[in-house]
C-alpha positions as CSV (number, residue, x, y, z in Angstrom):
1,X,0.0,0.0,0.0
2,X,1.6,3.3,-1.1
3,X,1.3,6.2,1.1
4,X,1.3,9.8,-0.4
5,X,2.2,12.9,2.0
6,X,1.5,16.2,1.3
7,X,3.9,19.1,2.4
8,X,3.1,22.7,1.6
9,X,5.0,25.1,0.0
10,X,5.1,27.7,3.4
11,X,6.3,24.1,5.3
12,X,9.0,23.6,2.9
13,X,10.3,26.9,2.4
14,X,9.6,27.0,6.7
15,X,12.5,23.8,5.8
16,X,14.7,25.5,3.5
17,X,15.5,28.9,5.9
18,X,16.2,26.2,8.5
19,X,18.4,24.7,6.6
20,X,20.0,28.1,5.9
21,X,20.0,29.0,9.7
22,X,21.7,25.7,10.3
23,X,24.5,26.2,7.5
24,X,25.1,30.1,8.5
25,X,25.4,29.0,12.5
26,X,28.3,26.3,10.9
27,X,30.2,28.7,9.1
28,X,30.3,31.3,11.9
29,X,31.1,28.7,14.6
30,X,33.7,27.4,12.3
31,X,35.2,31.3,11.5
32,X,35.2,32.4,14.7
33,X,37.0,28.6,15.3
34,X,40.2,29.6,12.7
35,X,40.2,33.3,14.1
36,X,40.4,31.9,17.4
37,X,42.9,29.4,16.5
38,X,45.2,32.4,14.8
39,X,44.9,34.8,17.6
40,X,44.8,33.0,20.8
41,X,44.7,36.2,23.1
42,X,41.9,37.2,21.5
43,X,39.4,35.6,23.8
44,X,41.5,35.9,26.5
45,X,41.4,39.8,25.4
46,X,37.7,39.8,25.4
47,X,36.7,37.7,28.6
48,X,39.3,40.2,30.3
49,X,37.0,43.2,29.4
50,X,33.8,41.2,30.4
51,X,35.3,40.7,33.6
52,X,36.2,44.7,34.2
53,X,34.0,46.6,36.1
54,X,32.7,49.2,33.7
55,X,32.7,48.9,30.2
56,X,33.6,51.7,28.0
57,X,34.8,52.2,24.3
58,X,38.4,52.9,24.3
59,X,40.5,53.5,21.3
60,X,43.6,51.6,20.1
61,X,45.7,51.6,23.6
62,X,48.7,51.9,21.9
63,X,47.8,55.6,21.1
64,X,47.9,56.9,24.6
65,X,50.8,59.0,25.4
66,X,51.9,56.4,28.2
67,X,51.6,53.8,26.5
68,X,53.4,55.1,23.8
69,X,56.5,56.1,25.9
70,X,56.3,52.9,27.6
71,X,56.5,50.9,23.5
72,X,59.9,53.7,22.8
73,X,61.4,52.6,25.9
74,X,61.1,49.2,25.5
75,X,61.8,49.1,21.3
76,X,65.4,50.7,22.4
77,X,65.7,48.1,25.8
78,X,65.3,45.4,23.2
79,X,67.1,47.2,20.4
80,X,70.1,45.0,21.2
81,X,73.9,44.4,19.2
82,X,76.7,42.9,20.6
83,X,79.0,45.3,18.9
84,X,77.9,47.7,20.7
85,X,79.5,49.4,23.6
86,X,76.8,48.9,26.5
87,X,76.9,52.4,27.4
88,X,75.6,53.2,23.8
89,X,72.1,50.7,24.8
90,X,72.7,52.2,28.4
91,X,72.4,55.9,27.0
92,X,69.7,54.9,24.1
93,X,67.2,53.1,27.0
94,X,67.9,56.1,29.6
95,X,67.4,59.0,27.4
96,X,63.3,57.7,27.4
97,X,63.2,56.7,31.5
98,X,63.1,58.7,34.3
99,X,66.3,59.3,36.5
100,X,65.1,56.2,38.8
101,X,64.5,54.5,35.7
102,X,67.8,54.8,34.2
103,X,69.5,53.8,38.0
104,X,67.6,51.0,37.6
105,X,68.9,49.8,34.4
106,X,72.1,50.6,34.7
107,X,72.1,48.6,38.2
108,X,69.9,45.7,37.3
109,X,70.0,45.0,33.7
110,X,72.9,46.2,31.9
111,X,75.2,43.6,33.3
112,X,73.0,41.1,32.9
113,X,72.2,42.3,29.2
114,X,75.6,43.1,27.9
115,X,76.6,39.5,29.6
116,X,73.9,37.3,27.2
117,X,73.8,39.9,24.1
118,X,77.7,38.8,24.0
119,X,77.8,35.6,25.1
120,X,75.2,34.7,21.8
121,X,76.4,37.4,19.7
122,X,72.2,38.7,19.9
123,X,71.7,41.6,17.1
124,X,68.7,42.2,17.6
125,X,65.6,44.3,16.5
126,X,61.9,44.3,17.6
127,X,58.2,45.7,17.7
128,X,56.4,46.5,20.6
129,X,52.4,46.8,21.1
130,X,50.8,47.7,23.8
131,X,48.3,45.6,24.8
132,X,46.3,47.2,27.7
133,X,46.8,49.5,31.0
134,X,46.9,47.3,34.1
135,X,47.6,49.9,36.8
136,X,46.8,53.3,37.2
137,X,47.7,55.0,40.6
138,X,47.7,58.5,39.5
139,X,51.7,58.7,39.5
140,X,52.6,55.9,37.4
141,X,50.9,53.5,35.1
142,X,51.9,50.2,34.4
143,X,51.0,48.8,30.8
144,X,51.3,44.9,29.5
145,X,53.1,45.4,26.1
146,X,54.1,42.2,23.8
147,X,58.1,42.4,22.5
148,X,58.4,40.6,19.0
149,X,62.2,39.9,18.6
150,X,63.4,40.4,14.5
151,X,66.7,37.7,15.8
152,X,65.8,35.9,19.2
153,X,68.6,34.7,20.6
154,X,68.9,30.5,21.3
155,X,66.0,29.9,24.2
156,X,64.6,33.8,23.8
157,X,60.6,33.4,22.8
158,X,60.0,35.4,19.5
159,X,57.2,37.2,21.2
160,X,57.0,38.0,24.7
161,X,54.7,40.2,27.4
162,X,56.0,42.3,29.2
163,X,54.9,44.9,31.6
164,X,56.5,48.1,31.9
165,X,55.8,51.0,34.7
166,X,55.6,54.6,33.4
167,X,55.8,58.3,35.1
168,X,55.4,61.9,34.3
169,X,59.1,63.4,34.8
170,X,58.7,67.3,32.9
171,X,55.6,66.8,31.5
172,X,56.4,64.1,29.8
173,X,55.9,60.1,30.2
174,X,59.2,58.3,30.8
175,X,60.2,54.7,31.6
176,X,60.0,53.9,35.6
177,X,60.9,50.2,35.6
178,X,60.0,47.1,34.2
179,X,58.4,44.6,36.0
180,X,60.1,41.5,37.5
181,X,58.4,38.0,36.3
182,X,57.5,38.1,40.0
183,X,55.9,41.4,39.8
184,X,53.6,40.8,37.1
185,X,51.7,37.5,38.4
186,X,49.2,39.3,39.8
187,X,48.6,40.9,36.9
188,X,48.3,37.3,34.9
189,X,45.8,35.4,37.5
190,X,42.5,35.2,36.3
191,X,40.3,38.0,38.0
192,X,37.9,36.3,40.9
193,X,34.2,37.9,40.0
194,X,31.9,38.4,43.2
């Protein structure tokens, strides 16, 4: 015995656009898969401003004055060639930090600098983004900025965060410090929400 159904045409287009709706939910998921997949700070990027307390439209971060000092002081700090004098990098990072600043390289890092950018013969470049402000306690700011290396050196990451304080010194925004790795764990644990 042979059976015979009759479907409308408004239940089979009602079909079709669900069939549509299906296909366009595939291809987005699958995008937003491969955009994922070749940026993955991006959702980190976007969960972190979900989990701020305010939301607000801000503008590139790299265009703020601060941050921008804080990207020069780091592009010469990583601006790096082995035959150079280290008081050539020493003069080159201090002329864009404050006076504490400068102390600070000069006491903490240029030994340790000059020490590995000769012992692997590093000539090095880089680019510096910043990525977003951190800290802001009126004085000094403190931004997360990623360092992509032109020549890494044996066991150097290409790319690499790195948080950098910043002041006002003369009206202008100079390099304070930069951050420890033991600093900047606070800054990398997940915020707790209420």
């Amino acid at each position: 015995m042979k059976r015979e159904f009759q479907i409308s045409r408004k239940t089979i287009s009602a079909i079709v656009l669900l069939i549509i709706f299906l296909i366009a939910i595939i291809v987005l998921i699958g995008a937003g898969f491969l955009i994922l997949r070749n940026n993955p700070t991006l959702l980190s990027g976007i969960i972190a401003r979900f989990e701020g307390a305010t939301l607000t439209a801000q503008a590139d971060p790299g265009s703020a004055p601060d941050a921008q000092a804080a990207a020069r002081a780091l592009t010469a700090f990583y601006t790096l060639d082995y035959s150079e004098p280290v008081d050539q990098w020493q003069g080159r990072v201090c002329a864009l930090a404050t006076t504490d600043g400068c102390l600070l390289i000069q006491t903490l890092f240029a030994s340790t600098v000059y020490q590995v950018v000769k012992a692997n013969q590093v000539k090095t470049g880089c680019t510096v983004q910043a990525v977003r402000m951190v800290e802001d306690d009126g004085a000094t700011r403190i931004w997360k900025l990623e360092v992509t290396l032109g020549n890494p050196w044996p066991g150097e990451a290409s790319t690499t965060p790195v948080y950098a304080e910043v002041a006002q010194a003369n009206g202008a925004w100079l390099l304070n410090r930069i951050l420890l790795s033991q600093e900047t764990v606070r800054f990398e644990t997940p915020r707790s929400t209420p």
